[in-house]
C-alpha positions in Angstrom: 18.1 7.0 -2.6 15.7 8.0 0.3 13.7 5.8 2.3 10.4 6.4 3.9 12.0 6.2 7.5 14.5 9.3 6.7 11.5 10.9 5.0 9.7 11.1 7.9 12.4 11.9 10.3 12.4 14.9 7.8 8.7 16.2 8.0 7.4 19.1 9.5 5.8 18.7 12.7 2.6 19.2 12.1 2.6 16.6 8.7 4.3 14.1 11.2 1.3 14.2 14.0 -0.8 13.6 11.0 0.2 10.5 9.7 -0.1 9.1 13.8 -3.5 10.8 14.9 -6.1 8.2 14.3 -9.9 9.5 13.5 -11.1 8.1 17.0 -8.2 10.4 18.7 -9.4 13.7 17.6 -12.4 16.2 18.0 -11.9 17.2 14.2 -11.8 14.1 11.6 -9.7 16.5 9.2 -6.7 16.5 12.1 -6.4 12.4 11.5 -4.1 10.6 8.4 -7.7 9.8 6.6 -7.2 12.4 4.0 -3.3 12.0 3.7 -4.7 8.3 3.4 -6.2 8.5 0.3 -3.4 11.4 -1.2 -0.9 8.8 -0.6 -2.8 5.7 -1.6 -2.2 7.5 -5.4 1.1 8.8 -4.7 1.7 5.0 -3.8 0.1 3.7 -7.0 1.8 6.0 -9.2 5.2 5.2 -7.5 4.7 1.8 -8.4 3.9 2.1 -11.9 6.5 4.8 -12.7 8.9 2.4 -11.8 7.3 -1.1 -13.4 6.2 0.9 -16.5 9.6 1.0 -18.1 11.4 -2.1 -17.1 9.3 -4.5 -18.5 9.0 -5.3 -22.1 5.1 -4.4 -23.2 4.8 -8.3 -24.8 5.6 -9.9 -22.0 4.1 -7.7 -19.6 1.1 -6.2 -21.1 -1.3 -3.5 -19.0 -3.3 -6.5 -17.4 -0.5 -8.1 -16.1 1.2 -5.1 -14.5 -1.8 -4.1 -13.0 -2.1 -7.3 -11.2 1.7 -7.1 -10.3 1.4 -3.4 -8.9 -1.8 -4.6 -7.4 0.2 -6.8 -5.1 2.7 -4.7 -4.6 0.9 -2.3 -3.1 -2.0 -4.4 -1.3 -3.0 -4.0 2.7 -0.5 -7.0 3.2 2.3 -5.1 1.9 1.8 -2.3 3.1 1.3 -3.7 6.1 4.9 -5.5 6.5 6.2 -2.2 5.2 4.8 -0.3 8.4 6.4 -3.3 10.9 9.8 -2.9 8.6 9.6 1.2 9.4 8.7 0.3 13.4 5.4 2.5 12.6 3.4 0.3 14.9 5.4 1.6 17.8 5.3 5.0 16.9 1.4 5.1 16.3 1.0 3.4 19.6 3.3 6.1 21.2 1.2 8.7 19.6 -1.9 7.4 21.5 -3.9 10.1 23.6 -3.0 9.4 27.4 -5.0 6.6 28.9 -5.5 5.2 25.4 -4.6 2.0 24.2 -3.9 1.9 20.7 -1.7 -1.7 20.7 -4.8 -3.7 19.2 -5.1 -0.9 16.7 -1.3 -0.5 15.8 -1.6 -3.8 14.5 -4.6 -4.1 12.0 -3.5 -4.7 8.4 -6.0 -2.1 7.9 -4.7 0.5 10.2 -1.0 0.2 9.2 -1.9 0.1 5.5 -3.7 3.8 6.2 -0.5 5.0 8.1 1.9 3.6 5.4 -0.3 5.5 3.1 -0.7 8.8 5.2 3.1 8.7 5.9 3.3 8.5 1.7 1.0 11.2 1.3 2.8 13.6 4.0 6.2 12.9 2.3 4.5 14.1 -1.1 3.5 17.0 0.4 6.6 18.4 2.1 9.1 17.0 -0.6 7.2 16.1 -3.9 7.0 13.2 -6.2 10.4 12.8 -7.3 11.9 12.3 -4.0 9.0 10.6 -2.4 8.7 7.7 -5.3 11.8 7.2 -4.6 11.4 6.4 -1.5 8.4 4.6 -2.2 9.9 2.5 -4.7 13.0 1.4 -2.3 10.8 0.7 0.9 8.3 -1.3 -1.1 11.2 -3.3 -3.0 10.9 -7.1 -1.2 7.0 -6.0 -2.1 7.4 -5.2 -5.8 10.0 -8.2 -6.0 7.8 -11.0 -4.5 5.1 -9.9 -6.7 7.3 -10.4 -10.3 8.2 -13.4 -8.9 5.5 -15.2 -7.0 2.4 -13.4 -8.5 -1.2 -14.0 -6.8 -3.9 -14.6 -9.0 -5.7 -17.7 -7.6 -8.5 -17.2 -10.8 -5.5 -18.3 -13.4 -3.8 -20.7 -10.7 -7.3 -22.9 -10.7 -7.7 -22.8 -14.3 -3.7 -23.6 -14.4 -4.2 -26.4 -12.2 -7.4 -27.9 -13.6 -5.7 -27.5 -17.3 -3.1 -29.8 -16.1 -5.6 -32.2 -15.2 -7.3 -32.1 -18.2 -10.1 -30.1 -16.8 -11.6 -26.9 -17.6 -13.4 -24.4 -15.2 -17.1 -24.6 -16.4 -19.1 -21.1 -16.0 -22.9 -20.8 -15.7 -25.4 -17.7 -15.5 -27.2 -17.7 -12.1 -29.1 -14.8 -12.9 -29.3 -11.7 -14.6 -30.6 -8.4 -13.9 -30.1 -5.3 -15.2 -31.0 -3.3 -18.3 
């Protein structure tokens, strides 16, 4: 199975420069990973799923519940620890017009989480879905793990906790507006 580092080892050039060039560092938005962003941000999404959808049994793990688990999976956070695991914070920083400092930069959640994505969308385009949610699916694994077993929902975690108190979360209308 592939993994995003020998993926993008593999890409062309060009796709490559991409997934580094921030928006600030060129004349020409469309020559940053913005748009590879938000191609791979699905690509990710879909990995994700394709490989959740058929390993869980639908009654224990209806649509609700692997939304929230994919959610997780593929959240800023992890994508995040996925770009430190791939050493992408180095490379972005290396890619860094001359008298720029990008190390502030290289280690937003935000920023990472946009390479991780570009670098997914880059690997779609040169080799496709199959090979890339592959890829996907093996980089993101501690991710996809953690969220099966230590899920984050803090909405069902209060109502858990109050429940064993013998409390209940009590809802009220502030306002309403609308038609």
């Amino acid at each position: 199975m592939p993994t995003l580092a020998e993926l993008l080892d593999e890409l062309p050039d060009d796709l490559a420069r991409q997934v580094f060039t921030h928006a600030s560092w060129s004349e020409r938005r469309s020559e940053s990973y913005e748009r590879l962003a938000f191609l791979g941000d699905s690509v990710l999404s879909l990995a994700v799923t394709t490989y959740l959808y058929p390993r869980f049994e639908a009654e224990r793990f209806g649509a609700g519940r692997l939304t929230k688990i994919r959610a997780q999976a593929v959240s800023g956070r992890s994508c995040k620890e996925v770009a430190e695991r791939l050493d992408l914070p180095r490379r972005l920083e290396d890619s860094a017009p001359e008298g720029v400092s990008a190390a502030a930069l290289a280690r937003t959640e935000r920023v990472l989480a946009s390479v991780v994505e570009a670098l997914i969308g880059a690997c779609y385009l040169a080799f496709a879905f199959e090979r890339t949610a592959a890829a996907v699916v093996e980089s993101f694994a501690p991710e996809i793990e953690a969220a099966l077993e230590h899920p984050e929902d803090a909405k069902s975690e209060l109502q858990e906790l109050l429940a064993r108190r013998g409390e209940s979360v009590g809802y009220r209308v502030i306002s309403e507006e609308g038609p």
